[in-house]
C-alpha positions as CSV (number, residue, x, y, z in Angstrom):
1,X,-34.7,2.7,8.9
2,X,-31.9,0.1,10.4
3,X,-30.7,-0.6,6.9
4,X,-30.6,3.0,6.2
5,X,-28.5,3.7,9.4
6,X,-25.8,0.6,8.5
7,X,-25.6,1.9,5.2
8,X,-24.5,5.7,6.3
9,X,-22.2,3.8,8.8
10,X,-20.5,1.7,6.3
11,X,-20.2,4.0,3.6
12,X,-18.4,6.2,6.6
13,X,-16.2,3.4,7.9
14,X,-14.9,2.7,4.2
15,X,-14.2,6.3,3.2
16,X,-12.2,6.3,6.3
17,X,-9.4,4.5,4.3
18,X,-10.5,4.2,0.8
19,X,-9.5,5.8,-2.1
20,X,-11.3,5.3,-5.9
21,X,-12.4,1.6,-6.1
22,X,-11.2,-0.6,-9.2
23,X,-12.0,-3.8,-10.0
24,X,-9.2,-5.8,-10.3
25,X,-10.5,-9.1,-10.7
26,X,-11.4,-8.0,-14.4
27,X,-7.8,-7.1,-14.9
28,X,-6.3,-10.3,-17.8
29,X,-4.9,-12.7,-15.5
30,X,-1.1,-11.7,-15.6
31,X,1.4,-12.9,-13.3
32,X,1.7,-11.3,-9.5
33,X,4.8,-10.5,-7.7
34,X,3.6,-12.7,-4.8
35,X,6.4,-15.0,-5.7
36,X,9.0,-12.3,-5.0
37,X,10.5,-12.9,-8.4
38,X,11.2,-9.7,-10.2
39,X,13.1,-10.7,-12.8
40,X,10.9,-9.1,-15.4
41,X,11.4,-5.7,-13.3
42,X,15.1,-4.3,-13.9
43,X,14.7,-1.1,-11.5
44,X,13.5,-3.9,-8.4
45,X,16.4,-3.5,-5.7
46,X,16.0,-4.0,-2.1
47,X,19.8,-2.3,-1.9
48,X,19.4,0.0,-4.5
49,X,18.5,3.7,-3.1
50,X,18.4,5.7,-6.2
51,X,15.6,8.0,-6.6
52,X,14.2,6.2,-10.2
53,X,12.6,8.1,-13.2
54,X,10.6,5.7,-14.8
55,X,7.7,6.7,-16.7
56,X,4.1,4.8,-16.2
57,X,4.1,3.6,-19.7
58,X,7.0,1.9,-18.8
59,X,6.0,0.8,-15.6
60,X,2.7,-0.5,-17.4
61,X,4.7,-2.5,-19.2
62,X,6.6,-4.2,-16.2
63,X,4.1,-4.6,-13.5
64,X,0.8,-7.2,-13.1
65,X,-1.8,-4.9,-13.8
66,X,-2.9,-5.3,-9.9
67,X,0.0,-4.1,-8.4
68,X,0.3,-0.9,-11.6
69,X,-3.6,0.2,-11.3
70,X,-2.6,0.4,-7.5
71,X,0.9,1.6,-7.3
72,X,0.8,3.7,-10.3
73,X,-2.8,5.1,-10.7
74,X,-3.8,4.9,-7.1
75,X,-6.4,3.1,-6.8
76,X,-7.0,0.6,-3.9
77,X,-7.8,-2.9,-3.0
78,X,-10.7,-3.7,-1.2
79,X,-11.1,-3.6,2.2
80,X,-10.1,-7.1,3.9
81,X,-9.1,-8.3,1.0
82,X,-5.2,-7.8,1.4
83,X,-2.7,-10.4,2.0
84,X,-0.9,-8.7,4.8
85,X,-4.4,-7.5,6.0
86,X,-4.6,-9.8,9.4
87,X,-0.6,-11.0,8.7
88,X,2.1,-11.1,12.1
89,X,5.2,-12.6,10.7
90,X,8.3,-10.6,11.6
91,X,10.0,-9.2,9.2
92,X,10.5,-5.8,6.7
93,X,8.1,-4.6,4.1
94,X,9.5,-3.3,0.9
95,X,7.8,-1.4,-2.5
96,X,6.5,-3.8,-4.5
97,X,7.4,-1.7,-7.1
98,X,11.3,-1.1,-6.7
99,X,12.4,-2.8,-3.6
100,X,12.4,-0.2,-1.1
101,X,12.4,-0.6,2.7
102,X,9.3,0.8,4.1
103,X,7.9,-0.7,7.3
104,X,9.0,-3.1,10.2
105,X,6.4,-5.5,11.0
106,X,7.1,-4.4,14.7
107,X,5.7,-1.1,13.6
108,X,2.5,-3.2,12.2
109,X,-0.8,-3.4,14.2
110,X,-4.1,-4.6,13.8
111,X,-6.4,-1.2,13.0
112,X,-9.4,-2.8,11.6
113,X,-10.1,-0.7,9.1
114,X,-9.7,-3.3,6.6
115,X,-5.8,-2.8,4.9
116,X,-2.6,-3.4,6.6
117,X,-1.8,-0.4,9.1
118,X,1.4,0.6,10.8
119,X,2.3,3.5,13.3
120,X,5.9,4.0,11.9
121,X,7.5,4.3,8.5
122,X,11.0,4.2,7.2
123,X,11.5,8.0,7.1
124,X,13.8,7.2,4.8
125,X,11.6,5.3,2.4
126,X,8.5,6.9,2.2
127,X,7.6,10.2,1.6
128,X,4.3,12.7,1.8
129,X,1.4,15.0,-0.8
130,X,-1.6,16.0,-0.1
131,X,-4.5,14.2,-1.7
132,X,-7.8,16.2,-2.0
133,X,-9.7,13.4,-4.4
134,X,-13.0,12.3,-3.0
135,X,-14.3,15.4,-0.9
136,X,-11.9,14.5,1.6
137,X,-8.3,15.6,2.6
138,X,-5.5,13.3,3.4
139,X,-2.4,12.7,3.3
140,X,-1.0,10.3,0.8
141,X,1.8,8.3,1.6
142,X,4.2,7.4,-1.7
143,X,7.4,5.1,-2.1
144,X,10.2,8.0,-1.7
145,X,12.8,5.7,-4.3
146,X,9.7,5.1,-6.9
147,X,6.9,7.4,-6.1
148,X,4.5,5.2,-6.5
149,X,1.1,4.9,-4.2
150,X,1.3,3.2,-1.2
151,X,-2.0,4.5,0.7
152,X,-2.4,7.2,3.7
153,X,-1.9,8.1,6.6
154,X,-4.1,9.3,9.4
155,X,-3.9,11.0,13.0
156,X,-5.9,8.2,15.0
157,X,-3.2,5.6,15.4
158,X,-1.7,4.0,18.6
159,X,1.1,5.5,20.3
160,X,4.1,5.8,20.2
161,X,3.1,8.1,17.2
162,X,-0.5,8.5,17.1
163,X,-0.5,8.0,13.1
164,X,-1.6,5.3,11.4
165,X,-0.3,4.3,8.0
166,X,-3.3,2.7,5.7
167,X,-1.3,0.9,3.0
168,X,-2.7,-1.8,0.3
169,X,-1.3,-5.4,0.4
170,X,-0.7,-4.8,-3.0
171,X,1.9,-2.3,-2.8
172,X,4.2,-4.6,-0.3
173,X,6.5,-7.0,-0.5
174,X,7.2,-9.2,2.8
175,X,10.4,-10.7,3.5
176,X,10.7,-13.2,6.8
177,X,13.1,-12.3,9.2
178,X,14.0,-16.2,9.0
179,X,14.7,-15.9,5.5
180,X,16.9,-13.1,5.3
C-alpha cells in the first residue's frame, strides 16, 4: 500500500512540471551548444531582436538533436537532470536557440520541482499559448524572437510575482556576469 501511495505522489509531483518525455540519450551523439559556439547556427544573436521565420526542417538541420526535440517539438528533459537545475552563478540566460535575453539569474530560485525555475522573465523576450496536452492546462512559455519551447509557467511561485517559470536546461544558454 506504501508503494502504491509514493507512486500516486510521484506521478503527481512530475506532472507538476512535465511535459511528453523523450529519451534523449538515444538521440546520435551530435555536438551540444554547451560550448556557447554557434557557429553552425547563422540566426544565433544575443543583439539581434528580429522576430525569425525559420522553419523546423531547417532548424533540424542546425541544432543537436537535444536542444531541437526540446526547443522545437516540446518535449522535456528529465527532472534533475538539467545543467542550470541547482546552478547560482550570476549572470543572463539567453535562447539556446537564437540568442535571446530571457531571465536574470537574480530572478532564478531554487523551486524543487526538478528544472530550473524563475519568478520573472524578460517581458521582452518571452512570450505566452495555452497548452492543453496531457489532461492538464498550462501555460506554455516560448522564446518571443524564435518561438521555440522553453517550458511553463505556474501560479505557485515566490513573491514578488507569485509565478514560477519551469524552463529546461536545455533551452538556455548562461553567460557569467564576469565574462561579459
Amino acid at each position: 500500500m506504501k508503494k502504491i501511495v509514493f507512486l500516486i505522489l510521484m506521478t503527481l509531483f512530475l506532472q507538476q512540471c512535465s511535459q511528453k518525455k523523450v529519451d534523449l540519450t538515444k538521440q546520435p551523439e551530435q555536438k551540444t551548444m554547451e560550448d556557447n559556439t554557434h557557429k553552425n547556427n547563422p540566426y544565433y544573436s544575443r543583439t539581434d531582436k528580429t522576430k525569425l521565420t525559420v522553419s523546423n526542417e531547417e532548424w533540424k538541420k542546425i541544432l543537436p538533436a537535444e536542444v531541437y526535440a526540446i526547443s522545437r517539438e516540446a518535449n522535456t528533459e528529465y527532472p534533475f537532470t538539467g545543467k542550470y537545475n541547482e546552478f547560482d552563478e550570476l549572470g543572463e540566460y539567453y535562447c539556446a536557440v537564437c540568442g535571446n535575453h530571457l531571465f536574470r539569474s537574480s530572478s532564478k530560485f531554487a523551486s524543487t520541482c526538478g528544472w530550473p525555475s524563475f519568478f520573472e522573465a524578460d517581458k521582452e523576450g518571452v512570450s505566452y499559448k495555452r497548452d492543453s496536452t496531457h489532461g492538464m492546462e498550462r501555460i506554455e512559455v516560448l522564446c518571443k524572437r524564435c518561438d521555440s519551447h522553453l517550458g511553463h509557467v505556474f501560479n505557485d511561485g515566490p513573491p514578488p510575482t507569485g509565478t514560477r517559470f519551469c524552463m529546461n536546461s536545455v533551452s538556455l544558454d548562461f553567460q557569467a556576469d564576469s565574462k561579459k
